[in-house]
The first five atom37 places (N, CA, C, CB, O) and aatype in JSON, in Angstrom:
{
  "aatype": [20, 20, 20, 20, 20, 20, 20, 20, 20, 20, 20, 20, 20, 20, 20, 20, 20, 20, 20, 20, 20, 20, 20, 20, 20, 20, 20, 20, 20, 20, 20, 20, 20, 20, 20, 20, 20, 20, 20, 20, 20, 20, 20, 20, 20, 20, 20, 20, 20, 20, 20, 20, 20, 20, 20, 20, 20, 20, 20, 20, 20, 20, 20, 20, 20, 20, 20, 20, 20, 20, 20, 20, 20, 20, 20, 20, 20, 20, 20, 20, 20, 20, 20, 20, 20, 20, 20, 20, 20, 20, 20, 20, 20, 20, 20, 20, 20, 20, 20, 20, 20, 20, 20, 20, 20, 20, 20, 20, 20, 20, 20, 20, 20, 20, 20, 20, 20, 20, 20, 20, 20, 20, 20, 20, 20, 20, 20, 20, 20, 20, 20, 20, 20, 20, 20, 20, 20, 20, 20, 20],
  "atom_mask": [
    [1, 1, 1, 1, 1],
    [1, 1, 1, 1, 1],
    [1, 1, 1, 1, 1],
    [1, 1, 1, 1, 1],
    [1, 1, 1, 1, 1],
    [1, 1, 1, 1, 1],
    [1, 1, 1, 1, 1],
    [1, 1, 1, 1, 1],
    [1, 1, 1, 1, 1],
    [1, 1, 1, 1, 1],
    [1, 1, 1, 1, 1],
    [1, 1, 1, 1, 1],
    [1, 1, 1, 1, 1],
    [1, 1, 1, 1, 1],
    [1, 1, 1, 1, 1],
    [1, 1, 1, 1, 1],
    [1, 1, 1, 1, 1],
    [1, 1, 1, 1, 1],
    [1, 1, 1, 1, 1],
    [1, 1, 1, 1, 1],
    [1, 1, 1, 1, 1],
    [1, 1, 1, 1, 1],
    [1, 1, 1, 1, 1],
    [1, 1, 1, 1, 1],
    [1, 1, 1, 1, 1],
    [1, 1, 1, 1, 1],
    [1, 1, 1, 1, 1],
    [1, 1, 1, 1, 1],
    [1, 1, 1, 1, 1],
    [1, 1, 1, 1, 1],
    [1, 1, 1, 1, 1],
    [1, 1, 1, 1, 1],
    [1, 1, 1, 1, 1],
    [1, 1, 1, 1, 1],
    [1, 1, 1, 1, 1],
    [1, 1, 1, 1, 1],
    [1, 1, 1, 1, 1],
    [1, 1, 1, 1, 1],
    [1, 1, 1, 1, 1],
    [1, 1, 1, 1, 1],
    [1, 1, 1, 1, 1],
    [1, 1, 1, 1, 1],
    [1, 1, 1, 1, 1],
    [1, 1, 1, 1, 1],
    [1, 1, 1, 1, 1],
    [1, 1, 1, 1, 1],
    [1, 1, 1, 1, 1],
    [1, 1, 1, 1, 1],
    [1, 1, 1, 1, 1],
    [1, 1, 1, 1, 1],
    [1, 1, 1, 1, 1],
    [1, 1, 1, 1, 1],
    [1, 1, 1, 1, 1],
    [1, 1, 1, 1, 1],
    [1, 1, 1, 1, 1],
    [1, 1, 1, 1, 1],
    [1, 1, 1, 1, 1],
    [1, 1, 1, 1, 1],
    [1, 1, 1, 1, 1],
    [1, 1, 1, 1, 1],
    [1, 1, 1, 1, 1],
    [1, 1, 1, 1, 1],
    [1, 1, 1, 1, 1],
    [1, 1, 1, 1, 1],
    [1, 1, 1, 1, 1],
    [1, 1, 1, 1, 1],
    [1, 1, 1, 1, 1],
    [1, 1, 1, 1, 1],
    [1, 1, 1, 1, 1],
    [1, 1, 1, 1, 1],
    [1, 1, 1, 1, 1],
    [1, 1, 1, 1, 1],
    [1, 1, 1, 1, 1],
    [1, 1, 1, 1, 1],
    [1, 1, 1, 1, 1],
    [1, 1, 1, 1, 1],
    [1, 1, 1, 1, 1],
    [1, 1, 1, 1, 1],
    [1, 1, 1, 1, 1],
    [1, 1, 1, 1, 1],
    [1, 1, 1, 1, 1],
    [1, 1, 1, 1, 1],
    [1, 1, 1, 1, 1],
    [1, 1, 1, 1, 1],
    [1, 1, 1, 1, 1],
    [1, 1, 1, 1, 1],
    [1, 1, 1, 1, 1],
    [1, 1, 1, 1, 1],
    [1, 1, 1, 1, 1],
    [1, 1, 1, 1, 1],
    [1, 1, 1, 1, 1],
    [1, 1, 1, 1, 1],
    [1, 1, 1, 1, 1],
    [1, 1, 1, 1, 1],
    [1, 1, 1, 1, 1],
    [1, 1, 1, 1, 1],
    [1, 1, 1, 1, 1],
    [1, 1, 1, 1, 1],
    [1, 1, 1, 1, 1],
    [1, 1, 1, 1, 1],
    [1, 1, 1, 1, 1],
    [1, 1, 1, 1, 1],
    [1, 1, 1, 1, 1],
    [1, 1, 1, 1, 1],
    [1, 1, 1, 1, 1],
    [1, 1, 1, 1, 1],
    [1, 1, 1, 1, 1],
    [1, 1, 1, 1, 1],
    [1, 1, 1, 1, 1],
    [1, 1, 1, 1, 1],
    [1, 1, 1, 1, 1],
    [1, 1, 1, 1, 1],
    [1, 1, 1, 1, 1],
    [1, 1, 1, 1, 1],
    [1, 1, 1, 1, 1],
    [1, 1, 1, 1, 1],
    [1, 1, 1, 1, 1],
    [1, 1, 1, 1, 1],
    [1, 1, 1, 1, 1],
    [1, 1, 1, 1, 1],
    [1, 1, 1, 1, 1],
    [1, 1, 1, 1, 1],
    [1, 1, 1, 1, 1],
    [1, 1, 1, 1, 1],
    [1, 1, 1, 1, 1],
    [1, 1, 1, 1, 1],
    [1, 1, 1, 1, 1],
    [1, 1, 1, 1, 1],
    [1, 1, 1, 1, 1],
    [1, 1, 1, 1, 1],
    [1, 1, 1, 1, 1],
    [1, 1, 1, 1, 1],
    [1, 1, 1, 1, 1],
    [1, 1, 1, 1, 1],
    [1, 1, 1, 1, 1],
    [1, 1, 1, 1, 1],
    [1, 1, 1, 1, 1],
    [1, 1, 1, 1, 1],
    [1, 1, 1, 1, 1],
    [1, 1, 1, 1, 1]
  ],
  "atom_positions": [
    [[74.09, 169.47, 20.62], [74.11, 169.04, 19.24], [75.55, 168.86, 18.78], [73.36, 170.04, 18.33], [76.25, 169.87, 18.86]],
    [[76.11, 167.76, 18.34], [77.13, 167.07, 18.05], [77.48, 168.47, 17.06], [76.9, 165.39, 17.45], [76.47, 169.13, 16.83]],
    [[78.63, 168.95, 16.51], [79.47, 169.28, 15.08], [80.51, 168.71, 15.09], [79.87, 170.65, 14.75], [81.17, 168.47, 16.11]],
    [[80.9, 168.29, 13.6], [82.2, 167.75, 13.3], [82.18, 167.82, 11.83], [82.48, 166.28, 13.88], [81.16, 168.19, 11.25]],
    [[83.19, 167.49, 11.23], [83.62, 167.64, 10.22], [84.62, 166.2, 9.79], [84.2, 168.97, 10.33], [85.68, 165.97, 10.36]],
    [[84.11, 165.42, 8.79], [84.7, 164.36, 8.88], [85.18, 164.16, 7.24], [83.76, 163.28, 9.58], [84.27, 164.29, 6.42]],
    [[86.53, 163.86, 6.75], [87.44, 163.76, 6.06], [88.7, 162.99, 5.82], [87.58, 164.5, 6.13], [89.3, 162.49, 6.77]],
    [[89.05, 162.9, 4.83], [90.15, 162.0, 4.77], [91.44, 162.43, 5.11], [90.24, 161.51, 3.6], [91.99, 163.35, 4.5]],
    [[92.1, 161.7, 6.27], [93.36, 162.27, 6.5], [94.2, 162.45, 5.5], [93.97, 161.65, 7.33], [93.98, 161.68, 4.57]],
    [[95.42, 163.44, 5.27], [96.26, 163.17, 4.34], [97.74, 163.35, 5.58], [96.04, 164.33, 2.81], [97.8, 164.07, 6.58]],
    [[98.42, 162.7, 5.2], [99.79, 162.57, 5.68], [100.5, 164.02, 6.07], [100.63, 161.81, 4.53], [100.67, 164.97, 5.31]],
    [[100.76, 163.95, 7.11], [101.81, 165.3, 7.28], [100.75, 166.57, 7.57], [102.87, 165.66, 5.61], [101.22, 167.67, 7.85]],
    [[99.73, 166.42, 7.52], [98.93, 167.58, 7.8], [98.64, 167.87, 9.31], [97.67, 167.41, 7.09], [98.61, 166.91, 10.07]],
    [[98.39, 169.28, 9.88], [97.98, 169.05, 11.6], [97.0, 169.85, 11.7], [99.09, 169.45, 12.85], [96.95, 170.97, 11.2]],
    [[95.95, 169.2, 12.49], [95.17, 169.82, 12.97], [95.02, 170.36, 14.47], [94.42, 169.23, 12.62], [95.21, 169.76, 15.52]],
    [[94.59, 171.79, 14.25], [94.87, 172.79, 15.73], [93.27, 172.48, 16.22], [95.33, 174.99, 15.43], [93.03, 172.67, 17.41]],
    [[92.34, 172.07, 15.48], [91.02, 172.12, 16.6], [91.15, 170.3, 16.94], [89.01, 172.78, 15.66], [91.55, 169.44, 16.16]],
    [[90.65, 170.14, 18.4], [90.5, 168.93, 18.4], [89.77, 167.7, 17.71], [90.32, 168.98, 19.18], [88.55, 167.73, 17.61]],
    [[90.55, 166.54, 17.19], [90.69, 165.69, 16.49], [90.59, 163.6, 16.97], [91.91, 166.34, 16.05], [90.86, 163.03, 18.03]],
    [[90.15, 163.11, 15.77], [90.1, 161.59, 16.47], [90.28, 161.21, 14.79], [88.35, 160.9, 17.62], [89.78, 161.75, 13.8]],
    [[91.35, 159.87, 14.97], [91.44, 159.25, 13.85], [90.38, 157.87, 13.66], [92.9, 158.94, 13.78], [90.19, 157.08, 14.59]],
    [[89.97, 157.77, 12.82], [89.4, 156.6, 12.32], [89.97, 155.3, 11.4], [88.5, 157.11, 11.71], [89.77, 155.73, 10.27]],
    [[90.55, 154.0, 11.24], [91.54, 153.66, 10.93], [90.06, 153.44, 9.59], [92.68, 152.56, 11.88], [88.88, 153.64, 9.84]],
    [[90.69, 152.96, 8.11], [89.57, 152.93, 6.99], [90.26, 151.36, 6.07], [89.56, 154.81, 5.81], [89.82, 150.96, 4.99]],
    [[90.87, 151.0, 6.5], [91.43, 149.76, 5.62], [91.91, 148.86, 6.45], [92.54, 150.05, 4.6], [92.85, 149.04, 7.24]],
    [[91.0, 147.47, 6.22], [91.9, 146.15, 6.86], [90.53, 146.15, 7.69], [93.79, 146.34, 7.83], [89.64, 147.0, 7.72]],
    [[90.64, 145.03, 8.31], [89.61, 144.31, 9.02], [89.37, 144.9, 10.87], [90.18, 142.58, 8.89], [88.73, 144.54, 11.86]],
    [[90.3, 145.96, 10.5], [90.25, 146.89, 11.84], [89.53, 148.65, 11.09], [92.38, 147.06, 12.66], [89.64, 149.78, 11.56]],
    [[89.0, 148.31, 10.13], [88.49, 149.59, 9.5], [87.18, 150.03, 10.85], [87.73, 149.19, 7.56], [86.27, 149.3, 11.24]],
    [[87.46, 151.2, 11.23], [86.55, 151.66, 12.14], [87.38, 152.0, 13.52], [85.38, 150.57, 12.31], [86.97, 152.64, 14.5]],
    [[88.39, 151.51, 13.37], [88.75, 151.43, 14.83], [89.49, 153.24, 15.37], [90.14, 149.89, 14.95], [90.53, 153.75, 14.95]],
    [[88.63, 153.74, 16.25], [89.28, 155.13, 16.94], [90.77, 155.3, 17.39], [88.54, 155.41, 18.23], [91.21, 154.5, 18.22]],
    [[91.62, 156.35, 16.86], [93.0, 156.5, 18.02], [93.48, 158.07, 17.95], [94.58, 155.35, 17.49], [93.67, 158.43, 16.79]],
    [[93.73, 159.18, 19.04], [94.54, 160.03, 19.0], [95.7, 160.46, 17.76], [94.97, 159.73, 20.03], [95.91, 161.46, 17.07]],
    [[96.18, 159.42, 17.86], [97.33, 159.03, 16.8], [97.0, 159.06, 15.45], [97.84, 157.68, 16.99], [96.04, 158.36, 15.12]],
    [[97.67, 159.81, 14.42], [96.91, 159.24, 13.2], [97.07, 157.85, 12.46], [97.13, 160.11, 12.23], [98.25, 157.54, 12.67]],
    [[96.64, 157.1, 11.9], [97.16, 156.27, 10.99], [97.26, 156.28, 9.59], [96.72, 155.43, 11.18], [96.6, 157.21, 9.13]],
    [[97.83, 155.59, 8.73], [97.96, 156.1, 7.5], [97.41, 156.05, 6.41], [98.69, 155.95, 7.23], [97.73, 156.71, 5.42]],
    [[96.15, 154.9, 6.52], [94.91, 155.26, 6.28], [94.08, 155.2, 6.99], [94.52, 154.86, 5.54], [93.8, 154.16, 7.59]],
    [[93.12, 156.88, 7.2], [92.34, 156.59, 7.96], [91.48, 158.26, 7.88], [93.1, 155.94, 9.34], [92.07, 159.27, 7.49]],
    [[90.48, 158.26, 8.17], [89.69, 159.64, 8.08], [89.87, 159.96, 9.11], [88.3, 159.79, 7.76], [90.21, 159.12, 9.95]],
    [[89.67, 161.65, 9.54], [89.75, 162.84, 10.37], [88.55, 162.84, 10.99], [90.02, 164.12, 9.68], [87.56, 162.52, 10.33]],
    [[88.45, 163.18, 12.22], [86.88, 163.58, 12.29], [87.65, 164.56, 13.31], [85.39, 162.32, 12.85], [88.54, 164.26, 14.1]],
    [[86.98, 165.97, 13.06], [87.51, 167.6, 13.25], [85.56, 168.21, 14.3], [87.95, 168.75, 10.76], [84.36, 168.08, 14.1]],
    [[86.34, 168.75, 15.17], [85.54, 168.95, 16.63], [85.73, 170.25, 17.02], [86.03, 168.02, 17.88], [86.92, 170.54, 16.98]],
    [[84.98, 171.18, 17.39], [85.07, 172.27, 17.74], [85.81, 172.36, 19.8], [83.42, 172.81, 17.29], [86.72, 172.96, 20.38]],
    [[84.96, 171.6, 20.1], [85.74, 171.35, 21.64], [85.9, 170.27, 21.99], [85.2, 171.81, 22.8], [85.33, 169.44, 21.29]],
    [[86.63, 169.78, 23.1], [87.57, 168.65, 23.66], [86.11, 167.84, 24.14], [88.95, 169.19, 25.12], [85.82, 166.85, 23.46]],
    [[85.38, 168.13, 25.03], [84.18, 167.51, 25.27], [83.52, 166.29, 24.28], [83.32, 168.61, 25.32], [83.43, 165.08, 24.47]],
    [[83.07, 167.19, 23.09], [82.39, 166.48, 21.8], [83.43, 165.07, 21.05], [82.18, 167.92, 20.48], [83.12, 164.09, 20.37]],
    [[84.81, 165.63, 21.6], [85.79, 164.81, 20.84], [86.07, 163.54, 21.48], [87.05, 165.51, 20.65], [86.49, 162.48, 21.03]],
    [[85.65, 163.99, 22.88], [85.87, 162.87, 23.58], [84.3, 161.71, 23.49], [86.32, 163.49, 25.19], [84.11, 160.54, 23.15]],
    [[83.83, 162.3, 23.76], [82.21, 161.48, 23.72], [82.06, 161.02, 22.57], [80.83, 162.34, 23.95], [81.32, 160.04, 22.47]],
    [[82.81, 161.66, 21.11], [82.32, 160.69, 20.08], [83.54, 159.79, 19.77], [81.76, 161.44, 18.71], [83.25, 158.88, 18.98]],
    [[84.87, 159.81, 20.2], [85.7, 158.55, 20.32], [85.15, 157.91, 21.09], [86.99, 158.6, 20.7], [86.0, 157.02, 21.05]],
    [[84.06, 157.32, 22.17], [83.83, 156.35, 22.75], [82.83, 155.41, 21.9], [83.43, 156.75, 23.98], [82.87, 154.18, 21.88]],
    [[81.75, 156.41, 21.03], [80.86, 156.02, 20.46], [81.46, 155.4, 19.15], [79.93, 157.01, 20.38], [80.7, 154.63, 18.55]],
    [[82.66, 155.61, 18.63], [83.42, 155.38, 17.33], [84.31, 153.98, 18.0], [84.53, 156.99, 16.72], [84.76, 153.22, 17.14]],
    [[84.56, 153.64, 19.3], [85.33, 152.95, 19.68], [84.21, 151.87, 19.71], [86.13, 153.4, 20.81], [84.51, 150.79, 19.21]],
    [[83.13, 151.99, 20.14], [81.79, 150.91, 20.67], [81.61, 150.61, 19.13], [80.06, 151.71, 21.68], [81.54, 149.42, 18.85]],
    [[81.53, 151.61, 18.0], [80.82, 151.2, 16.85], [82.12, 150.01, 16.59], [80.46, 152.59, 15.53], [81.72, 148.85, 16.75]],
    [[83.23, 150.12, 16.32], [84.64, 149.3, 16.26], [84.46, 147.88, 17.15], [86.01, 150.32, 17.0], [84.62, 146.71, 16.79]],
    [[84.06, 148.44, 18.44], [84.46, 146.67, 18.85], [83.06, 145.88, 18.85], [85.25, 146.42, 20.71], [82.9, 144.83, 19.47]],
    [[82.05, 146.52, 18.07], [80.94, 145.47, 17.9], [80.58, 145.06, 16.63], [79.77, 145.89, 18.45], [79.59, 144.45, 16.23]],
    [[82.04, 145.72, 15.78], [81.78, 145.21, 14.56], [81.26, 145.72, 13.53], [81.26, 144.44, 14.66], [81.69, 145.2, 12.5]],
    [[80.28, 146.74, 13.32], [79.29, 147.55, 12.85], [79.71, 147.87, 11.36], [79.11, 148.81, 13.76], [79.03, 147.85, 10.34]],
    [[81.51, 148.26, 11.6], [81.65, 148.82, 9.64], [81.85, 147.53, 9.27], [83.21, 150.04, 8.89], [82.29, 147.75, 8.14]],
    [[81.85, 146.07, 9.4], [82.34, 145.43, 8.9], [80.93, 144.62, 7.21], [82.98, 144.61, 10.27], [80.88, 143.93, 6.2]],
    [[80.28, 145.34, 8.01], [78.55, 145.17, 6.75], [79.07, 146.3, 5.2], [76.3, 146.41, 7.95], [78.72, 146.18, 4.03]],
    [[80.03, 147.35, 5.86], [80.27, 148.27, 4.99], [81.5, 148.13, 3.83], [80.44, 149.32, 5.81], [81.61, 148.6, 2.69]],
    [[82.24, 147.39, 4.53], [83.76, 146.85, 4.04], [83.57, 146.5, 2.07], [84.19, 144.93, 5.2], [82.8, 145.72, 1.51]],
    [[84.42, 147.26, 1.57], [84.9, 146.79, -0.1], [85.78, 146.31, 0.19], [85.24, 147.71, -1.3], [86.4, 146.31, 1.26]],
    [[86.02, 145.59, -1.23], [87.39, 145.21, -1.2], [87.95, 143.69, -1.86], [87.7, 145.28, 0.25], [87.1, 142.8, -1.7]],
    [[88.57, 143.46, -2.2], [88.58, 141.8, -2.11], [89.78, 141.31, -1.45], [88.56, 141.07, -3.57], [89.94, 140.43, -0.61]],
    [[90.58, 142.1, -2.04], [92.07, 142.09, -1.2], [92.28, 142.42, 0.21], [92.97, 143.03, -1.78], [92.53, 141.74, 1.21]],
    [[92.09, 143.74, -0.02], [92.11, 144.23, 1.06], [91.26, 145.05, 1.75], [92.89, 144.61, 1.04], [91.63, 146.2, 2.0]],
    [[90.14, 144.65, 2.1], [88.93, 145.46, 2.98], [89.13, 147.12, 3.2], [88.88, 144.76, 4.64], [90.16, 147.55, 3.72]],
    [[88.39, 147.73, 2.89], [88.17, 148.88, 3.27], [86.51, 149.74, 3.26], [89.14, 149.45, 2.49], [85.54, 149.45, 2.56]],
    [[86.6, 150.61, 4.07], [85.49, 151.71, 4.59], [85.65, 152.97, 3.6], [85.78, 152.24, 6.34], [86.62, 153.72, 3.7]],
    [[84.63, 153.14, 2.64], [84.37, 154.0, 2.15], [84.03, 155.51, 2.87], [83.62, 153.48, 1.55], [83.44, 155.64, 3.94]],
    [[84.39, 156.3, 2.28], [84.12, 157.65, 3.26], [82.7, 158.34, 3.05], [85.29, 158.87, 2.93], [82.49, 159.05, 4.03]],
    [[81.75, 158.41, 2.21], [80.7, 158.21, 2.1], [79.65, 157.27, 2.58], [80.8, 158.24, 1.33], [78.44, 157.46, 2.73]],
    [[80.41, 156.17, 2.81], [79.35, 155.02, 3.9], [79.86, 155.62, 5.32], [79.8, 152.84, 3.78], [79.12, 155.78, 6.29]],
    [[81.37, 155.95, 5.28], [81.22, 156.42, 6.84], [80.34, 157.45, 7.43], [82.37, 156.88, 7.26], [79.75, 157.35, 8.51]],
    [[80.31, 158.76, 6.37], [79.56, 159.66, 6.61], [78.25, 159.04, 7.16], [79.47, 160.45, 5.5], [78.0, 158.92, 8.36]],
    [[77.38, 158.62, 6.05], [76.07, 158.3, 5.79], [75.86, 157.65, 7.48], [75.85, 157.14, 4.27], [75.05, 157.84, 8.39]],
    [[76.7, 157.07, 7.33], [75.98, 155.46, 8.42], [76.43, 156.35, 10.46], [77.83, 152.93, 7.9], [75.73, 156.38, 11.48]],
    [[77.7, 156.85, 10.21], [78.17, 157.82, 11.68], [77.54, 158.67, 12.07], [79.28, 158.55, 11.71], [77.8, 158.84, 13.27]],
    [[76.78, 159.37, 11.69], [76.23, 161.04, 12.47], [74.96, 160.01, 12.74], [75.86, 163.04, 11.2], [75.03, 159.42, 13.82]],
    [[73.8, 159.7, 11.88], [72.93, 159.09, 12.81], [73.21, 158.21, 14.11], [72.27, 158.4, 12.08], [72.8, 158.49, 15.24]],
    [[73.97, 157.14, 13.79], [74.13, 156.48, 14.67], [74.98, 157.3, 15.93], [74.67, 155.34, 14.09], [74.87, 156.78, 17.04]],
    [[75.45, 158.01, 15.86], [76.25, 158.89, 17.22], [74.88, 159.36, 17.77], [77.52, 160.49, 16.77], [74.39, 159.06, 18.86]],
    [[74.24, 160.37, 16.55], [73.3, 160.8, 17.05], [72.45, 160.27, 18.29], [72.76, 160.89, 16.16], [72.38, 160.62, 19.47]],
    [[71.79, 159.21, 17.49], [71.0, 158.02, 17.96], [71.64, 157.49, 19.9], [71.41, 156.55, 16.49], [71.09, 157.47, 21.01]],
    [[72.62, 157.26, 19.52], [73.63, 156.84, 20.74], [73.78, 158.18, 22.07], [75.4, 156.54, 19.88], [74.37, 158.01, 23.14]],
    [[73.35, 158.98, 21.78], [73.99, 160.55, 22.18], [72.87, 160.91, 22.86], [74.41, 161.75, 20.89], [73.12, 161.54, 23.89]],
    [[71.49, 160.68, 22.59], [69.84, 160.76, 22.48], [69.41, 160.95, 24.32], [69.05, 158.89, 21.6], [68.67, 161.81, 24.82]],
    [[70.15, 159.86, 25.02], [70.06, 159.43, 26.15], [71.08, 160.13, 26.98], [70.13, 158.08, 26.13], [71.88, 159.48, 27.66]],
    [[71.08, 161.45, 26.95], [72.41, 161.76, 27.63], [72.84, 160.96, 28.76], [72.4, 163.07, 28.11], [73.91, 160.36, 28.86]],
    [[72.12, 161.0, 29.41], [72.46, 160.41, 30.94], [72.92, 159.24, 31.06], [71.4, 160.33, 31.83], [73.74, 159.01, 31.94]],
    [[72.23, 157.66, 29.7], [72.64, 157.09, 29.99], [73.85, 156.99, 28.91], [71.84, 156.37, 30.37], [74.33, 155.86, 28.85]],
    [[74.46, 158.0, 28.02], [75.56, 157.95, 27.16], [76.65, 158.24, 28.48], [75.5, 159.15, 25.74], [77.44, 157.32, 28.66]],
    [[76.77, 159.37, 29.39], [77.81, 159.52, 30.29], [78.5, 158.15, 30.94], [77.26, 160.37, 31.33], [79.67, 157.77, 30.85]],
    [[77.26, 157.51, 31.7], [77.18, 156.45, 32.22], [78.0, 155.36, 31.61], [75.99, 156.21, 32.28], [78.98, 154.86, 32.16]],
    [[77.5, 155.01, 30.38], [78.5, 153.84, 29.06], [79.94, 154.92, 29.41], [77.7, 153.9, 26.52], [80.87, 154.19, 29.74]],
    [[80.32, 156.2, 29.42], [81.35, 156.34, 28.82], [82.26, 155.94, 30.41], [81.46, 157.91, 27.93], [83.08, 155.04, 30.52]],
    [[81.95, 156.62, 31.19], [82.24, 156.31, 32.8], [82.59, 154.97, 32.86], [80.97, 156.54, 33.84], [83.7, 154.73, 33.31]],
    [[81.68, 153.81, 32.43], [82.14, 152.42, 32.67], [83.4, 152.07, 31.86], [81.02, 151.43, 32.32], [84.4, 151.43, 32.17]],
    [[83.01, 152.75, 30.59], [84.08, 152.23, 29.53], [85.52, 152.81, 29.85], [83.66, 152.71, 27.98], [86.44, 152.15, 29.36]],
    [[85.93, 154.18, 30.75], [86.78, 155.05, 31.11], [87.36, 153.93, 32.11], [86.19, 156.52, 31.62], [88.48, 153.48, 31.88]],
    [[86.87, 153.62, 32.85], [87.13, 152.77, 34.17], [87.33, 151.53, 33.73], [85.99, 152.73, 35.23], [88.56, 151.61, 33.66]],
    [[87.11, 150.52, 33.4], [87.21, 149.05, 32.05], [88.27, 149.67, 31.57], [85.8, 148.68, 30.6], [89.11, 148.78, 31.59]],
    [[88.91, 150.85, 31.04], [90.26, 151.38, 30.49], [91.04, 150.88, 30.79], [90.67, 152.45, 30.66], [91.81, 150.08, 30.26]],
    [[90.84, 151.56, 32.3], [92.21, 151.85, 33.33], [92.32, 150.84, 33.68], [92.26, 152.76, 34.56], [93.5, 150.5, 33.79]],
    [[91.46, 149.96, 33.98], [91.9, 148.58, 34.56], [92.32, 147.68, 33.94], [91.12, 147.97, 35.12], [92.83, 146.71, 34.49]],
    [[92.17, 147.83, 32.42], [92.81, 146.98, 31.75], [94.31, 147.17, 31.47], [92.14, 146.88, 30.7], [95.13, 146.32, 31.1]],
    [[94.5, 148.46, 31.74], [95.97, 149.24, 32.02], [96.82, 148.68, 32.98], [95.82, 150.68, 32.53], [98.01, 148.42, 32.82]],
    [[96.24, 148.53, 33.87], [96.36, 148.4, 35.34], [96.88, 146.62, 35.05], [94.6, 148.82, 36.42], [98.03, 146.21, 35.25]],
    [[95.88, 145.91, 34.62], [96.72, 144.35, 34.76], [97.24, 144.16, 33.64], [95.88, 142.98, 35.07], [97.73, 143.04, 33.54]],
    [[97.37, 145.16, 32.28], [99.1, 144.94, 31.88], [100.04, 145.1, 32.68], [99.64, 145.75, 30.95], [100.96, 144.28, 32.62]],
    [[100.12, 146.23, 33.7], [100.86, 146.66, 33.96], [101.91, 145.16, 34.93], [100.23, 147.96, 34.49], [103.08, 144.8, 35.0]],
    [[100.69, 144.77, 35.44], [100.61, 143.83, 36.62], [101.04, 142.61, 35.99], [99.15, 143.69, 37.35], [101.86, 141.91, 36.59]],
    [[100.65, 142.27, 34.95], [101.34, 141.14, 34.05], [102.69, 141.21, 33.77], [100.77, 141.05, 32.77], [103.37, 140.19, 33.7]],
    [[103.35, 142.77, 33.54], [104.69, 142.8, 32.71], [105.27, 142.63, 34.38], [105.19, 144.5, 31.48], [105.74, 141.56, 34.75]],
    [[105.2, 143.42, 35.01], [105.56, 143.14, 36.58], [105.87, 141.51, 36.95], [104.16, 143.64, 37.56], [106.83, 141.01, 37.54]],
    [[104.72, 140.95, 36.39], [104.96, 139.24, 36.7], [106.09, 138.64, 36.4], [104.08, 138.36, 36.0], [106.91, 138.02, 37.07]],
    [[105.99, 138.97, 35.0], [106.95, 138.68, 34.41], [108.26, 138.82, 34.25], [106.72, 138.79, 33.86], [109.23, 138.1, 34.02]],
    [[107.98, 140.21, 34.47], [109.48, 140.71, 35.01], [110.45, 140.17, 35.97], [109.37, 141.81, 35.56], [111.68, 140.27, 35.91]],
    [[109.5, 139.38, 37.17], [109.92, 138.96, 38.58], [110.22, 137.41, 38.15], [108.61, 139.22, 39.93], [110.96, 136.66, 38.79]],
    [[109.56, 137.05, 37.02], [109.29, 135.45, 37.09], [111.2, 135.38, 36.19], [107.25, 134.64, 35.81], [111.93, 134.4, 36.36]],
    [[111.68, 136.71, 35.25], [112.71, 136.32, 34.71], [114.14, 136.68, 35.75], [112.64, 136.98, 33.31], [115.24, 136.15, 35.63]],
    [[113.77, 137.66, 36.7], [114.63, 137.71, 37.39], [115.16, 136.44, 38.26], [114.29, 138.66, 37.96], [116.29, 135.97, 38.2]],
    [[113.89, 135.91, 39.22], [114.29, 134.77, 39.96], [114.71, 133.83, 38.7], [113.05, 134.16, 41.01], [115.81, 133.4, 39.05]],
    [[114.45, 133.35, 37.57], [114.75, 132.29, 36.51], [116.36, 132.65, 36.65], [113.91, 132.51, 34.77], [117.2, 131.79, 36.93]],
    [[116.66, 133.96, 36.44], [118.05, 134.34, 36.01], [119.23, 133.86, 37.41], [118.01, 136.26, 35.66], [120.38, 133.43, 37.26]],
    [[118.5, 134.1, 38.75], [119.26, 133.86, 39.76], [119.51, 132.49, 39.8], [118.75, 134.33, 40.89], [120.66, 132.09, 39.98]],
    [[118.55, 131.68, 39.64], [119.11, 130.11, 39.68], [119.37, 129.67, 39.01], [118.66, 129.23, 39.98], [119.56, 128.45, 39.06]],
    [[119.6, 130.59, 37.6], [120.12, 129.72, 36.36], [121.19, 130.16, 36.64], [119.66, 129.85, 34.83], [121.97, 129.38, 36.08]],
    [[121.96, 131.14, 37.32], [123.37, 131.49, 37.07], [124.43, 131.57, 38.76], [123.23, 133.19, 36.17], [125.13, 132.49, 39.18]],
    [[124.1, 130.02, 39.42], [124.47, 129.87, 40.53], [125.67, 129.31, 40.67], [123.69, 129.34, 41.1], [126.13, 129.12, 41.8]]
  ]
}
């Protein structure tokens, strides 16, 4: 059974139990990071396990779009913290239901990570090589 505790970050504050930021303004409202941002709600975890399994489920709700039904704003879009509440614990819940096949999503999504890591890495490398040789025959 999931616990957490979910709240609005305030600036300069730290939290000692493990933690995941939620970004709450702009058209990236929803989106998960370690890091805090400067607006954005807390969601507070008793162990590293729970924290991790529900940043994947907070990351999936983000890249399929999901708070964007929730968004105020006219200017500038934002996620209410009461719609976050309301609308997040079921749906984790819901998502969580299937243990076996929640591991599974997170395993693929862990691995889809790294590899996307992996051909930045391989891109800046390219590039790197493509300015070196540029530099040798430009300066013959």
């Amino acid at each position: 059974m999931l616990n957490f505790i979910i709240k609005t970050h305030r600036v300069g504050t730290i939290y000692t139990k493990p933690h995941l930021f939620v970004l709450n303004k702009g058209m990236n409202s929803g989106k998960p990071q370690k890091e805090p941002f400067t607006n954005s709600f807390v969601i507070i975890f008793q162990n590293e396990e729970d924290c991790e399994s529900v940043f994947f489920i907070a990351y999936s709700l983000w890249q399929t779009k999901f708070w964007h039904q929730y968004l105020v704003g006219s200017v500038i879009p934002f996620l209410r913290l009461p719609d976050f509440k309301k609308e997040f614990f079921p749906k984790a819940k819901i998502m969580m239901e299937e243990h076996e096949q929640h591991v599974k999503h997170i395993a693929a999504l862990k691995l889809l990570e790294q590899k996307e890591k992996q051909f930045h890495e391989n891109i800046n490398l390219i590039n790197d090589m493509r300015r070196v040789i540029l530099y040798r025959y430009c300066n013959k």
